[in-house]
VEXDREN-2710 file (C-alpha; in Angstrom, 1 decimal):
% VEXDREN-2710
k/r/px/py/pz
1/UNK/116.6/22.6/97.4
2/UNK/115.3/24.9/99.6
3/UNK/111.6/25.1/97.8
4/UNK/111.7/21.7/97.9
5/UNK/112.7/21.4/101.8
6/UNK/109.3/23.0/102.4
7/UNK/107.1/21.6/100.6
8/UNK/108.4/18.5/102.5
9/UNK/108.4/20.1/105.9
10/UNK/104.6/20.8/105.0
11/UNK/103.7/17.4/105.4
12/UNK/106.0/16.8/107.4
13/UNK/105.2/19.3/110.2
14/UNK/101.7/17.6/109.8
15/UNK/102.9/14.4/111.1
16/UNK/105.1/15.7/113.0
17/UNK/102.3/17.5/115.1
18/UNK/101.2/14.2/117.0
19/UNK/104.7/14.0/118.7
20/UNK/102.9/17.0/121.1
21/UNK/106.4/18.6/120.5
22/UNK/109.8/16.5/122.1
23/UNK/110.3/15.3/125.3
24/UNK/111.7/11.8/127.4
25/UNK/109.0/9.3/127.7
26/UNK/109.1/6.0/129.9
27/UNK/106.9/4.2/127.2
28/UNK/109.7/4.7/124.7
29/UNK/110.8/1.6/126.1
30/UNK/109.2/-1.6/128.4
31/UNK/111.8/-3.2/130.7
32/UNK/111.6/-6.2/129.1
33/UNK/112.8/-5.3/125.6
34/UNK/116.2/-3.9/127.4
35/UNK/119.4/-5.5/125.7
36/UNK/121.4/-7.6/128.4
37/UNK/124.7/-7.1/129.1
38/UNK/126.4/-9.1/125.8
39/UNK/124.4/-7.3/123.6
40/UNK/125.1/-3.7/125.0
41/UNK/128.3/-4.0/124.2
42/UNK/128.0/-5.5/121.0
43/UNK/125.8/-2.7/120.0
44/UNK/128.0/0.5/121.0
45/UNK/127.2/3.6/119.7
46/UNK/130.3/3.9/117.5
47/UNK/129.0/0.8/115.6
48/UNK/126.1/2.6/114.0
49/UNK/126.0/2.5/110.5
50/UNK/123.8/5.0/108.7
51/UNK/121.9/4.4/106.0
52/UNK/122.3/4.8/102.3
53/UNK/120.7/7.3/100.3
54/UNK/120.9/9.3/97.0
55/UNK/121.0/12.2/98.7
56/UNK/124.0/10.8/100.7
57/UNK/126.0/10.0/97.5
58/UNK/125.5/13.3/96.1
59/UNK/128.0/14.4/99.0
60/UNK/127.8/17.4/101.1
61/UNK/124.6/18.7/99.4
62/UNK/123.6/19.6/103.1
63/UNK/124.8/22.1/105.9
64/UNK/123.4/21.3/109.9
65/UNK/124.1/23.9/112.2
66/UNK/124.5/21.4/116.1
67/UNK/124.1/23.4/119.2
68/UNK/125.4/21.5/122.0
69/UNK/124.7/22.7/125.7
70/UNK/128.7/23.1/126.9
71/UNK/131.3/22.8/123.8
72/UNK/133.9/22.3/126.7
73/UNK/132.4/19.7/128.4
74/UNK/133.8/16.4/127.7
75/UNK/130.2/14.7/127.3
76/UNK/129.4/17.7/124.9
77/UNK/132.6/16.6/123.1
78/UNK/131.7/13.2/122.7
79/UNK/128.6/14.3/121.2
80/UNK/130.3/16.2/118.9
81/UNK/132.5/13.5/117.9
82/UNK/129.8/11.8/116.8
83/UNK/127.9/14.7/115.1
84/UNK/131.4/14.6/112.6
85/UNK/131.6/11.2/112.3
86/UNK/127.9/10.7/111.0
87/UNK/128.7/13.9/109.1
88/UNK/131.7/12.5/107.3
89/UNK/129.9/8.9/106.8
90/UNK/126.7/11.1/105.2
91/UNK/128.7/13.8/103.4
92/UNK/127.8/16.6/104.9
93/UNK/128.5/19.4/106.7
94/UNK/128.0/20.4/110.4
95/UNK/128.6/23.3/112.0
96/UNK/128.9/22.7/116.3
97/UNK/128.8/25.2/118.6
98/UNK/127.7/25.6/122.1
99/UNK/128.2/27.9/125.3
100/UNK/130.7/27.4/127.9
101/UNK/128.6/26.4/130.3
102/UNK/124.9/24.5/131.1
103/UNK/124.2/27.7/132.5
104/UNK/125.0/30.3/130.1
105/UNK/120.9/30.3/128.6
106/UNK/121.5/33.6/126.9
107/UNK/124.6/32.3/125.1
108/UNK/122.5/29.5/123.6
109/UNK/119.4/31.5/122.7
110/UNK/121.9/33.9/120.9
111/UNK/123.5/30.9/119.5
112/UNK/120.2/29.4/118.2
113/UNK/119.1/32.5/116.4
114/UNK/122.4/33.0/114.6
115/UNK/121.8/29.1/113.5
116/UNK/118.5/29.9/112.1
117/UNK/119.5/33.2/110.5
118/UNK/122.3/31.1/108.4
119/UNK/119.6/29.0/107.2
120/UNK/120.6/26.0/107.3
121/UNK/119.1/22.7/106.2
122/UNK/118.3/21.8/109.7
123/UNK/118.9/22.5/112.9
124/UNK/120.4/20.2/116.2
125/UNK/119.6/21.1/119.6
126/UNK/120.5/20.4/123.3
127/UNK/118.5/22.8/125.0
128/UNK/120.3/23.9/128.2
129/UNK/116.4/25.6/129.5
130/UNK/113.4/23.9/128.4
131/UNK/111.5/27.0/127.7
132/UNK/114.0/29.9/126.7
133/UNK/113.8/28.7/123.2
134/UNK/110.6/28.5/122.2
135/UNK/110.4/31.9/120.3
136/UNK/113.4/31.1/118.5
137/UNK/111.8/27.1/117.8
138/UNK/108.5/28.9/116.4
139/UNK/111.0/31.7/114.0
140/UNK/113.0/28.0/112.5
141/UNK/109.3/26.7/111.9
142/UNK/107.8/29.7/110.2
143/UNK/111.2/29.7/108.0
144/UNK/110.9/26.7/106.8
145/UNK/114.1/24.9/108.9
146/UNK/113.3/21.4/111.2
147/UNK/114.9/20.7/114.1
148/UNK/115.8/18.1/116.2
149/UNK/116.0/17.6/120.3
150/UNK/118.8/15.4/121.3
151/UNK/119.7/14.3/125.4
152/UNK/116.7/16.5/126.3
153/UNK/113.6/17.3/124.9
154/UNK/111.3/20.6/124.7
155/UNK/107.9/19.5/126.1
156/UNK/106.7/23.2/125.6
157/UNK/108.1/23.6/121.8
158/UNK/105.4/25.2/119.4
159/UNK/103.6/21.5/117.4
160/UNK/105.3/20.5/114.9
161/UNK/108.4/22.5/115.3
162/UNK/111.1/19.8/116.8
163/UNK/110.3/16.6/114.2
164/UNK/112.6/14.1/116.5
165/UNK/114.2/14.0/120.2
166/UNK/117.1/12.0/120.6
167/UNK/117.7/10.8/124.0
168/UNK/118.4/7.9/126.5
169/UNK/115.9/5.5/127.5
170/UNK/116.2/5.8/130.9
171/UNK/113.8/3.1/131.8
172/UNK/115.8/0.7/129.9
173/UNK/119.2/2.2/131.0
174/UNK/118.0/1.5/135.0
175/UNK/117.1/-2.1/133.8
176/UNK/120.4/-2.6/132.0
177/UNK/122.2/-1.8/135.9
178/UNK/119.8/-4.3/137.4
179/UNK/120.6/-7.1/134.4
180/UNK/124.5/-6.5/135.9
181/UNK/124.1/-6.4/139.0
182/UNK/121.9/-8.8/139.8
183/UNK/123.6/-11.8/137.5
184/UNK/126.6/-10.9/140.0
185/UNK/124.9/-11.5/143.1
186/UNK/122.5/-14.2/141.6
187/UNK/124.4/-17.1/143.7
188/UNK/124.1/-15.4/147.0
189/UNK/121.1/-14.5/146.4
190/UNK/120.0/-18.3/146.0
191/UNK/122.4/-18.9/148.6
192/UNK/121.1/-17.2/151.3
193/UNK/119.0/-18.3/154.5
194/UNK/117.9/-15.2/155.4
195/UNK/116.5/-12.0/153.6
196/UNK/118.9/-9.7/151.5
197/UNK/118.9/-6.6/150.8
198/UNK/119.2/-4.0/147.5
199/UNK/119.7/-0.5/147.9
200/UNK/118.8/2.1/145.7
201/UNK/119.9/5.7/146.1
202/UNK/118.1/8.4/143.7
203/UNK/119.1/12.3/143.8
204/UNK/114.8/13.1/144.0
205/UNK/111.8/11.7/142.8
206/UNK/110.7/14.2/140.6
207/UNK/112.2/14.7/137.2
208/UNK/111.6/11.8/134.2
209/UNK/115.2/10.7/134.1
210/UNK/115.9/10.2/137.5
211/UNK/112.5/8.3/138.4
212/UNK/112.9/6.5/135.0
213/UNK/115.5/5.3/135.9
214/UNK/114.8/4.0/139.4
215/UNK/112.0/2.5/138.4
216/UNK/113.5/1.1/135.9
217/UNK/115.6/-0.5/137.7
218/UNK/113.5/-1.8/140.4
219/UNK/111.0/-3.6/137.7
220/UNK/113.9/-5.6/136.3
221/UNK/115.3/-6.6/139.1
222/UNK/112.5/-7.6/140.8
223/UNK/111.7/-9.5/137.3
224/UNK/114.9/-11.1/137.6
225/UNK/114.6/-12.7/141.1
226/UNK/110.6/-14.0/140.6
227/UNK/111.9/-15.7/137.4
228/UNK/114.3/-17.8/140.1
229/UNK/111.5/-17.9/141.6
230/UNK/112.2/-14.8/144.6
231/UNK/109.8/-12.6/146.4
232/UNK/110.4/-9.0/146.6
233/UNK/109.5/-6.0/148.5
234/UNK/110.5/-2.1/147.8
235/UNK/110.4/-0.1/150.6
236/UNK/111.2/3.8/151.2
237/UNK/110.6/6.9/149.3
238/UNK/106.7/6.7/148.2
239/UNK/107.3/7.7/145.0
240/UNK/109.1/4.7/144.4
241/UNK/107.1/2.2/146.0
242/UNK/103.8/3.0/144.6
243/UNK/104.9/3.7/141.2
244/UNK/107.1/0.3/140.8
245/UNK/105.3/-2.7/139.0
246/UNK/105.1/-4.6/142.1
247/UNK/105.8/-3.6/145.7
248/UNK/105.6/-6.8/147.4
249/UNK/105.1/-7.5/150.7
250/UNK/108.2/-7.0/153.2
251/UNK/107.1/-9.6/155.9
252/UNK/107.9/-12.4/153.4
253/UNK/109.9/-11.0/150.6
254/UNK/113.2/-12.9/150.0
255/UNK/114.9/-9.5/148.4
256/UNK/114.2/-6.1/149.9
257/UNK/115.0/-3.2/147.6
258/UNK/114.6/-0.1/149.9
259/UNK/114.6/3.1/147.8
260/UNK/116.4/6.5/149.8
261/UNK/115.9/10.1/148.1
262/UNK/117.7/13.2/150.0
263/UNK/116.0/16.2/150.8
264/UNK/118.5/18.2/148.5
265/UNK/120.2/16.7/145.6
266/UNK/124.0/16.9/146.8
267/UNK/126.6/14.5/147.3
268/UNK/127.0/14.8/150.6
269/UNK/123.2/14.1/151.3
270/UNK/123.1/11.1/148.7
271/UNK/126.3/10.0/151.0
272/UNK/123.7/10.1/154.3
273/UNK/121.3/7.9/152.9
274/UNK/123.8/5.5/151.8
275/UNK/125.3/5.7/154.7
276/UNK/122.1/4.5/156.2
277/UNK/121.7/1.5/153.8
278/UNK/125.2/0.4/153.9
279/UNK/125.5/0.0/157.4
280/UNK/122.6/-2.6/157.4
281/UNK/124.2/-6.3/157.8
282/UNK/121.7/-7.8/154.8
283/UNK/122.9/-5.4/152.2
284/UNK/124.3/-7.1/149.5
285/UNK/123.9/-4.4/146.2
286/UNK/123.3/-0.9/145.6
287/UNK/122.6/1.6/142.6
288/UNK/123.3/5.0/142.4
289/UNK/120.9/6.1/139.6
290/UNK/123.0/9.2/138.2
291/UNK/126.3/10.7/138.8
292/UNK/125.6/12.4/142.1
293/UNK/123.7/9.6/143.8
294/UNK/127.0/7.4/142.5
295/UNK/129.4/9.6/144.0
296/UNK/127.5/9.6/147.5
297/UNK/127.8/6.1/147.7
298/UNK/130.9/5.9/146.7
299/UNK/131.7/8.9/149.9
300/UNK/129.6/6.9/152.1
301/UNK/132.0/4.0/151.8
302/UNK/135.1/6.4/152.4
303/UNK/133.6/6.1/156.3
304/UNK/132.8/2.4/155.9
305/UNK/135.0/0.4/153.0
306/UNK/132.4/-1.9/152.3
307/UNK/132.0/-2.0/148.5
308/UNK/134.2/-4.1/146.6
309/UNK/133.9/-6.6/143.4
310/UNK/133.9/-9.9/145.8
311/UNK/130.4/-10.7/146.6
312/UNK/131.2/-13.9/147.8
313/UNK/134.2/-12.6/150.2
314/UNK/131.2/-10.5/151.2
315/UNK/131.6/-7.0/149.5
316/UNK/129.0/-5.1/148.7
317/UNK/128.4/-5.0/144.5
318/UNK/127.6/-1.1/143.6
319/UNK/126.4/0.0/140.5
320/UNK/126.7/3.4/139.3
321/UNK/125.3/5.4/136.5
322/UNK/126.9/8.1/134.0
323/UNK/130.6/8.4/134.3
324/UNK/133.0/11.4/135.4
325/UNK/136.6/10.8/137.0
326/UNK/135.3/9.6/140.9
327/UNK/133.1/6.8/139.0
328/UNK/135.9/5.6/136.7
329/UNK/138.3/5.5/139.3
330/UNK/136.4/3.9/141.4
331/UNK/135.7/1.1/138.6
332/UNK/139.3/0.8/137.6
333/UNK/140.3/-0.1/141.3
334/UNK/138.0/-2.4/142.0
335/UNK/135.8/-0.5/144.7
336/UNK/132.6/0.1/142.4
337/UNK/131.5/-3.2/140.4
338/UNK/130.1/-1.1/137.2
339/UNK/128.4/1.6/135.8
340/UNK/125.9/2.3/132.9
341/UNK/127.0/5.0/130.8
342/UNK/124.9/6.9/128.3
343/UNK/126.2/7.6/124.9
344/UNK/126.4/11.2/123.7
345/UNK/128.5/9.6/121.0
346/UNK/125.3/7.9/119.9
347/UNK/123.5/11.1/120.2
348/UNK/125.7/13.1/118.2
349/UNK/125.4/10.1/115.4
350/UNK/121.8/9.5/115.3
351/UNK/121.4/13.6/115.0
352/UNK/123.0/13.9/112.1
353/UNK/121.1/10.9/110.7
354/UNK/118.2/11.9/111.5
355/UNK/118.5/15.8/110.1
356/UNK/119.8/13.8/106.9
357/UNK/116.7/12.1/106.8
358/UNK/114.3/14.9/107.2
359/UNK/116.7/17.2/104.4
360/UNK/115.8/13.6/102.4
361/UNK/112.2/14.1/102.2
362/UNK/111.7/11.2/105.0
363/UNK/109.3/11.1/108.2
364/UNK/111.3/10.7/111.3
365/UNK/109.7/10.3/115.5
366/UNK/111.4/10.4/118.5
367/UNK/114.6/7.9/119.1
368/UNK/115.1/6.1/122.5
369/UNK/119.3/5.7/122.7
370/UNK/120.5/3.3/125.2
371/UNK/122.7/3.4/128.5
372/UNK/125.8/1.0/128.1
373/UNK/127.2/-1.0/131.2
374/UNK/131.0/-0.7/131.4
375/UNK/133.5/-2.1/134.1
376/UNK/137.1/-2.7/134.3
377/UNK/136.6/-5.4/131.5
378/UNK/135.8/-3.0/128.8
379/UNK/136.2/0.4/129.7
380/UNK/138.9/1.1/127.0
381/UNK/136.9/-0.6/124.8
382/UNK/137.1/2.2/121.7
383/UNK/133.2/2.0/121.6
384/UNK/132.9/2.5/125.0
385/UNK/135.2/4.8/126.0
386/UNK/134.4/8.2/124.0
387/UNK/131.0/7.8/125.7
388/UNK/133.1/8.0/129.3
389/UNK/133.3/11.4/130.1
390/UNK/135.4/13.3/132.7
END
């Protein structure tokens, strides 16, 4: 098996060598091919099906060694869930480890070497440092074993040595909070006499998931409102505004989206902006585009107790983004309106998949995964709550 892994991963590595290694990309996905609502939760991650094969029935002809970046983390666990569900489906085996913790680089590097001196039929990584790896991605490569990225890529890996990344679409994921949150306020928006406003918190305006996200966002929901026929401005952080399809023009939009981006990406800082945006009489939504941005609004409303699920008793709607215990409380009582999750369960899944495909002699690319809105309507849903971490 083994002579007959490389020979495929010499034509595969060939292909593979126009991926210009792994990494997140904004054009995985345009804004306008995002599943709405229904379909995001018709399509949960613990739906996937994998494919057949005749290497699948020959049952646990393969072995994958995972690496995940924190084995106690609970998103890391969901992950693995899904790594030994795709496993058992495939028939065959994977081995998960991981460090303790995000930051224990060493622990991982030590980790990944072990992996590749068991060699294994492939290889699964979550990088917890982009570039720590890379001498250990080039020893897999010259050994013959593939690997694939999953929740973050490897921009810097040697060509051809990571075949696939694996990890949200954060573009779409921003639009799938703006599909929510903007069908709920749809009817005061139409409603009102006056300009309304949309506020968008971000943590910086810097890294690809984060601005992805924002932007993402920010397209769709300005799509949204000039399909019922809306004008929107976006106004704040520069980043934003001159990197969003269409800034508008404030002194006649109907909807302002005003974008606020701390100096330093705490809690407490994401909490002063919102603060600032709250307080305004014309706000009507927000979106907090990860978990710290969420959790600052949801501090800044500890002053000022103005989010709720009532648009039309006047609340203001907040959506949030990834999960953790503040988030879901704040979803299950009513004071955040929703959240969009993404689905290390899917990750874990599609990994295992995708390693089977490669030990299968097939040629793989990069695969987009989705974020998944959840509220108090389904968050217990069993394919949407493994991917709702603490």
């Amino acid at each position: 098996m083994k002579k007959r892994l490389l020979a495929v991963l010499l034509c595969t590595t060939m292909v593979a060598a126009t991926f210009a290694g792994c990494g997140d990309s904004k054009e995985a996905a345009a804004p306008a091919d995002t599943a709405p609502a229904e379909n995001a939760r018709s399509e949960a991650p613990a739906e996937t099906a994998p494919a057949e094969s005749d290497e699948k029935a020959a049952g646990g002809d393969y072995t994958f060694e995972i690496i995940v970046k924190s084995y106690q983390s609970s998103y890391w666990q969901a992950a693995v869930t899904g790594v030994n569900q795709a496993a058992a489906e495939l028939g065959v085996k994977a081995n998960c480890t991981g460090p303790n913790a995000e930051s224990d680089i060493a622990d991982q590097v030590n980790m990944l070497n072990s992996a590749i001196n068991n060699a294994p039929d492939g290889i699964g990584l979550a990088a917890c440092d982009q570039d720590a790896c890379l001498d250990a991605l080039q020893t897999a490569m010259d050994k013959g074993i593939p690997v694939v990225c999953f929740d973050s890529g490897i921009p810097k890996a040697p060509a051809g040595s990571v075949l696939s990344t694996i990890a949200t679409d954060n573009y779409g994921a921003g639009a799938t909070a703006a599909d929510h949150l903007y069908a709920a306020l749809k009817d005061k928006i139409a409603n009102a006499t006056a300009p309304v406003r949309i506020g968008e918190v971000n943590q910086e305006a810097t890294s690809e998931s984060i601005t992805s996200r924002g932007l993402g966002f920010i397209d769709k929901f300005s799509e949204l409102a000039s399909a019922d026929g809306k004008t929107v401005a976006v106004i704040g952080n520069e980043y934003y505004v001159n990197n969003c399809k269409d800034k508008g023009d404030e002194a006649s939009a109907d909807i302002i989206i005003e974008v606020a981006v701390p100096a330093q990406t705490t809690v407490e800082l994401c909490a002063t902006e919102a603060s600032v945006i709250l307080n305004k009489e014309d706000t009507i939504g927000v979106f907090g585009s990860n978990q710290v941005a969420a959790e600052g609004i949801l501090t800044a409303n500890g002053n000022l107790s103005v989010l709720g699920s009532d648009a039309a008793a006047g609340d203001i709607l907040a959506a949030g983004f990834d999960a953790g215990s503040v988030i879901k409380g704040a979803i299950k009582d009513g004071t955040m309106f929703g959240a969009v999750t993404q689905s290390p369960l899917a990750m874990g899944i599609k990994t295992v998949e995708t390693l089977n495909a490669i030990a299968s002699g097939e040629t793989v690319s990069d695969i987009p995964t989705e974020g998944y809105w959840y509220d108090s309507t389904n968050m217990e849903d069993p394919s949407i709550a493994p991917n709702l971490y603490d």
